[in-house]
C-alpha positions, 0 to 999 in steps of 0.5 A, a space after each residue: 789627702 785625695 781631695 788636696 791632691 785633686 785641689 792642686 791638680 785642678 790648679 795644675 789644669 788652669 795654670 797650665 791648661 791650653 786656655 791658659 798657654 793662649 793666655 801666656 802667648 796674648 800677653 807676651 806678644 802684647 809686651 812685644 807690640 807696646 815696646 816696638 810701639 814705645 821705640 817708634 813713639 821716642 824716636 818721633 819728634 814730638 812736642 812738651 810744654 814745661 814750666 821755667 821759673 824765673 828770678 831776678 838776681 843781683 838786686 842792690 839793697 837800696 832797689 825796691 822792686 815795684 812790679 815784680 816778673 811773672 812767676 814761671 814761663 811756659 815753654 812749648 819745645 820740640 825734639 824726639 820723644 828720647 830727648 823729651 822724656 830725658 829731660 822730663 826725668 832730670 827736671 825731677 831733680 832739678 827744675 827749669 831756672 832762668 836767672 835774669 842778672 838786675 845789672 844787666 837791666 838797670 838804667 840807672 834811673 831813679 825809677 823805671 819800668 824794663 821790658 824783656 823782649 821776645 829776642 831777648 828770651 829766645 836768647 837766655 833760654 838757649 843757655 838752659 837747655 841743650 842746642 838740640 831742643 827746639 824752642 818752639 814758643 813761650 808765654 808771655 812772649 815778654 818780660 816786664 818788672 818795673 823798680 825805685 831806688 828807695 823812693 816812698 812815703 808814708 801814707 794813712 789808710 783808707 776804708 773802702 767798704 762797709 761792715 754791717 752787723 745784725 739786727 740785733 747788734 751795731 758797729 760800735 768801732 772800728 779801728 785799722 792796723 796799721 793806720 798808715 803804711 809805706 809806699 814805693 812808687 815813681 816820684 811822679 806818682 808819689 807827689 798825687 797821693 795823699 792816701 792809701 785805700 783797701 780793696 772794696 768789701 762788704 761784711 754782712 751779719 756781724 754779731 760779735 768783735 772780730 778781725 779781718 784781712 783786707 788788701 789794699 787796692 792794687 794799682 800799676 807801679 805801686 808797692 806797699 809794706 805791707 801789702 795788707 792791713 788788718 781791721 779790728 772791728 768791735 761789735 756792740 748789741 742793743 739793749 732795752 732801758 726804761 726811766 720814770 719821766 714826769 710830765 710836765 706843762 709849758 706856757 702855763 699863766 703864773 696862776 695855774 699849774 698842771 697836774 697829771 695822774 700819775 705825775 711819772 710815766 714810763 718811757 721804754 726804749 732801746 739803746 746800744 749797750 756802750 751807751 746804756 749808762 750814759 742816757 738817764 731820764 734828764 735827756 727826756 722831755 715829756 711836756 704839753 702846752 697850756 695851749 694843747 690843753 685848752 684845745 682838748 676839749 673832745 678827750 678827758 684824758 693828756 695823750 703824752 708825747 715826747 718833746 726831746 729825745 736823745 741822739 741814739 734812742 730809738 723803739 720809744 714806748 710811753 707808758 702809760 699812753 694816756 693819763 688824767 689832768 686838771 688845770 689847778 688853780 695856784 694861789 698868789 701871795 
């Protein structure tokens, strides 16, 4: 029961000891010093920058808008410090809005490009905020958006990049969805174009079928539906295949025939695997020539080479390499 009473006690001292009174006093006159700090501060002008977002009102349905307006203007304002952090609190509520009336701007061209200029901007940003506020500056310092009164045509997409697999693998096709897409643009434009390319690429080290988002190539005045294609690239791997192909002899005289030990050979060899039932030993040709033969008189043995090789085959093996002849005598009738 002592030791508490002596506990509190002890808290007593340090809550309402001397030190702690200086503490107390520091800290009130601190408050005191921030808040005179804090009127002067909202009583100085002062300069914010904030953001006014902007949309384009009253589009007719047969408008297509090319080139659209910047998302937000910066806007610097100047005004004291009170009015700033007024209107800083009501933009949690509501956001700075600029609404830009399609009426007011269209020509009533077929196509054309609207410039909104400095004067034009200062004008429209008067009405949303209140006439004490100050515009000091904004960027961009004019507005553009260009638009077509349904002009377009459809046109085919183009790749322009590359897909490469591994070492292992192979691009075994390619195929674009969609394969054309419509176009909005300026007449004048309209008639040079015959096609549509995406932006430039490169995919490295493809192992397996997949699909990608490529954009298609930005370009002034121009709108495209959709604005992206997906390519749905199929990826094959290589396989190895071997057949028995016989040797066989070329230019031989009637009366000779040649004979090799073994007739068959092995040839190994390697191929894409959506290719390896369509390659048989018929698309090989293994032969030598009557003439070959009679210049090998320093090897006892036919050293094999391939005369025909079909169109995608590569990593040819023979086996084996070598193999023994003779030049048989036919009989003739």
């Amino acid at each position: 029961m002592a030791k508490g009473k002596k506990t509190i006690k002890q808290m007593e001292d340090k809550l309402f000891g001397h030190k702690s009174h200086e503490l107390l006093v520091f800290c009130f006159f601190l408050v005191v010093s921030f808040g005179f700090w804090l009127l002067q501060a909202l009583n100085e002008t002062l300069q914010r920058e904030v953001q006014v977002h902007l949309k384009l009102e009253n589009v007719p349905s047969d408008v297509v808008i090319i080139d659209s307006l910047p998302p937000t203007l910066s806007v610097t304002l100047q005004n004291r410090g009170l009015a700033l952090a007024r209107h800083s609190f009501s933009t949690l509520f509501r956001k700075n809005r600029l609404e830009l009336d399609f009426t007011k701007f269209d020509t009533g061209k077929n196509d054309a490009e609207v410039y909104i200029t400095s004067s034009d901007i200062q004008r429209m940003l008067g009405h949303i905020f209140v006439p004490s506020m100050k515009i000091q500056s904004f960027r961009p310092d004019t507005l553009r958006f260009a638009y077509n009164h349904g002009l377009s045509r459809k046109l085919p997409v183009k790749l322009a990049g590359k897909f490469k697999a591994q070492q292992q693998n192979y691009i075994q096709s390619i195929r674009v969805e969609p394969d054309s897409v419509k176009v909005f643009a300026p007449a004048a434009i309209l008639d040079t174009m015959h096609a549509v390319y995406t932006e430039q690429y490169l995919f490295e080290g493809l192992h397996e079928t997949g699909s990608f988002q490529v954009p298609l190539r930005g370009q002034k005045l121009l709108k495209y539906d959709p604005s992206k294609v997906k390519i749905r690239v199929g990826v094959g791997y290589y396989t190895e295949k071997t057949v028995e192909v016989p040797v066989i002899g070329l230019n031989f005289p009637a009366e000779k025939k040649l004979r090799t030990f073994p007739a068959q050979v092995n040839i190994t060899f390697r191929i894409e695997s959506g290719r390896y039932h369509k390659i048989s030993s018929e698309d090989f040709v293994l032969a030598t020539t009557y003439e070959d033969l009679l210049d090998n008189t320093e090897n006892s043995k036919l050293t094999l080479r391939l005369k025909t090789v079909p169109e995608g085959v590569s990593n040819v093996r023979i086996s084996p390499k070598e193999v023994d002849y003779l030049i048989e005598q036919v009989a003739q009738e």
